[in-house]
C-alpha positions as CSV (number, residue, x, y, z in Angstrom):
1,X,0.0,0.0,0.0
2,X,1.0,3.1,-1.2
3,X,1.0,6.1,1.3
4,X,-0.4,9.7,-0.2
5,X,-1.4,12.8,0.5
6,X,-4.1,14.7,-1.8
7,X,-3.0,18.2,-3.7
8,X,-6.5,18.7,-4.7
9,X,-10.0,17.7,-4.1
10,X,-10.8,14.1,-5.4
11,X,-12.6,11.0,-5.0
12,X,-10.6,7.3,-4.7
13,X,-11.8,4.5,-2.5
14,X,-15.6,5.2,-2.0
15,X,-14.7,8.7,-0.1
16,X,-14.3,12.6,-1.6
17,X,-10.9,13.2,-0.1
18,X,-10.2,16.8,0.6
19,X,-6.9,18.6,0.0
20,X,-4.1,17.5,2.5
21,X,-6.1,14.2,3.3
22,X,-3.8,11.4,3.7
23,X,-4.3,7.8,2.7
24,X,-3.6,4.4,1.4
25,X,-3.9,3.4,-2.4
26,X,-2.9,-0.2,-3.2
27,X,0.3,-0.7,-4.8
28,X,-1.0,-2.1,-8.5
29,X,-3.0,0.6,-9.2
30,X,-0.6,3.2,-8.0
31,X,2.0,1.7,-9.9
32,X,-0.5,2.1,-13.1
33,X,-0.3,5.3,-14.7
34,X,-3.9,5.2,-15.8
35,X,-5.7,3.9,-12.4
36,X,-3.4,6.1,-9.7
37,X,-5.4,9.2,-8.8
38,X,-3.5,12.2,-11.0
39,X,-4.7,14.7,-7.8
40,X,-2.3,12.7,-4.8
41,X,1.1,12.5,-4.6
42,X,3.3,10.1,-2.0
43,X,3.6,11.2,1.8
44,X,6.9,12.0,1.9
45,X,6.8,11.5,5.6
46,X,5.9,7.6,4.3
47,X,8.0,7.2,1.4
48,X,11.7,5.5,1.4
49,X,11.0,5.1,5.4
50,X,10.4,8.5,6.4
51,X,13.5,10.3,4.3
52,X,11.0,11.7,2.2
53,X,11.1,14.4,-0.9
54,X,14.5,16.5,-0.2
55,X,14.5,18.5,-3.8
56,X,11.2,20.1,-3.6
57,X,10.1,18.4,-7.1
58,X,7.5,17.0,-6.0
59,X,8.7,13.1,-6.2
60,X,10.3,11.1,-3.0
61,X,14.3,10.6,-2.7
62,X,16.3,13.3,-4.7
63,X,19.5,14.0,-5.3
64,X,20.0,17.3,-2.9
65,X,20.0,16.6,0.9
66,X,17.2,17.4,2.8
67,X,17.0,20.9,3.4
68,X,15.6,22.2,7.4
69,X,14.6,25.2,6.4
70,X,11.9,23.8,4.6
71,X,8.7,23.4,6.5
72,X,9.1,22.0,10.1
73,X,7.5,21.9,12.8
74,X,8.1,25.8,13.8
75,X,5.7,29.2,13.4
76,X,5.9,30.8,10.3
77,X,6.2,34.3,11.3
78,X,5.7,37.1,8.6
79,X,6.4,40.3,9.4
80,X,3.6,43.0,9.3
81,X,6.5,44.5,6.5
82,X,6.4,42.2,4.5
83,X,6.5,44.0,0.9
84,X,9.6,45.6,2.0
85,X,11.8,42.4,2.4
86,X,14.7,41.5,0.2
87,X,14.3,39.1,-2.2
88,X,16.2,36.0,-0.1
89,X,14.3,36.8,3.1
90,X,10.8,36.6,0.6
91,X,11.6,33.5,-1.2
92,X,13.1,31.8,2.5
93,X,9.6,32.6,3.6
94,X,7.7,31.9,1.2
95,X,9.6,28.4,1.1
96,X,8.4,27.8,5.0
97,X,5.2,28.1,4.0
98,X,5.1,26.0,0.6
99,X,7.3,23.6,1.8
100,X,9.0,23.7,-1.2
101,X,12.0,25.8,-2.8
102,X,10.2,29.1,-3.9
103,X,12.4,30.4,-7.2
104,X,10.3,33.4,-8.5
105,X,10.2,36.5,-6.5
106,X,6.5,37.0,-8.0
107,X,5.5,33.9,-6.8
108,X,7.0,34.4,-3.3
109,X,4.8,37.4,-3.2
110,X,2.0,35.7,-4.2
111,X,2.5,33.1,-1.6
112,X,3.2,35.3,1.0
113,X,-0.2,37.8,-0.1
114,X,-2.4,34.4,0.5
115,X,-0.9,33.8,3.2
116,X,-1.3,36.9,5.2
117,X,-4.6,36.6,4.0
118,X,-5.6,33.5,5.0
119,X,-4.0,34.1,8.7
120,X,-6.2,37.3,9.3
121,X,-9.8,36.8,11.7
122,X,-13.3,36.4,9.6
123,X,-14.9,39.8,10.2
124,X,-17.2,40.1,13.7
125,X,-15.5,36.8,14.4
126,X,-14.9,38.8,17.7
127,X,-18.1,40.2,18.1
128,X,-20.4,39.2,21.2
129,X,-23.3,37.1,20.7
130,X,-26.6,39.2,20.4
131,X,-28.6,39.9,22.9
132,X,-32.2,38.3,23.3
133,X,-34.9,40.9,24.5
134,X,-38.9,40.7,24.9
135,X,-40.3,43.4,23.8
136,X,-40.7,45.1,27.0
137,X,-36.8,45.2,27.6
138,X,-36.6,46.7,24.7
139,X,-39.0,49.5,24.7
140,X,-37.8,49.9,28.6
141,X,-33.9,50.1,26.9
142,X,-34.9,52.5,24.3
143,X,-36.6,54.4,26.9
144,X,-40.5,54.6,25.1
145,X,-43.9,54.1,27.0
146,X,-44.4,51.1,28.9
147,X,-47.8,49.6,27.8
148,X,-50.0,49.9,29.9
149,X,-52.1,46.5,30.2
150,X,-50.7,43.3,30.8
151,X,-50.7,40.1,28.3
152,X,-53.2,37.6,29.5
153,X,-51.8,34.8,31.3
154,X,-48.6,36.2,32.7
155,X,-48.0,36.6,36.5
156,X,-47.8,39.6,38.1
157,X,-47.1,40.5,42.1
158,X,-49.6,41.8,43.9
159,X,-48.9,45.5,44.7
160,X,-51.7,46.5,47.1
């Protein structure tokens, strides 16, 4: 069994995987070109006992060694700056977040745009929940008349 991760959203074993879903494929039809699913690649945490894909290119092995600054396990910090970096500090961070050697300074931009992007709050995700009011707290809120009979059926003290 062949160990994979999905780049895009597709459907293989009786399940719609998602993007970044890991799972198994059997080894004859991912060793058929025709029958492997085109949208997963191998888990390069799997593959060739854990060494993994070290040249960014997308296939397992490689003939550079592994690099750390790749990905890993720590933050990716951008800085609020982030237009005004140098082209080596862009494409380094853009690399962390890929996980793969970024070449193009456009698309270490691009990268770094979505990124930021992505990162930021949905709007009034901070916002307290709302308020529920009869109708009486809200006229008494607003400050308008009170009405002056009472609905049938609700208590009321006595105030003799």
């Amino acid at each position: 069994m062949a160990k994979v991760v999905a780049t895009s959203r597709g459907y293989f074993g009786g399940v719609v995987r998602e993007i970044g879903d890991q799972f198994s494929v059997p080894d004859d039809i991912w060793y058929d070109a025709k029958r492997r699913p085109s949208w997963a690649k191998l888990d390069p945490a799997k593959a060739f006992g854990g060494k993994g894909d070290h040249d960014g290119d997308g296939t397992v092995g490689g003939s550079k060694p592994a690099d750390d600054n790749l990905g890993g396990s720590a933050p990716i910090v951008v800085p609020p700056d982030w237009q005004n970096l140098s082209v080596g500090e862009a494409r380094k961070i853009a690399s962390q977040i890929a996980g793969h050697e970024v070449k193009k300074v456009k698309d270490a931009h691009e990268i770094i745009a979505a990124f930021v992007e992505a990162s930021k709050p949905a709007p009034f995700s901070d916002a307290p929940e709302p308020v529920q009011q009869t109708t009486a707290e809200a006229m008494k809120a607003i400050g308008a008349n009170q009405p002056d009979w009472v609905a049938p059926g609700t208590p009321q003290p006595v105030t003799e």
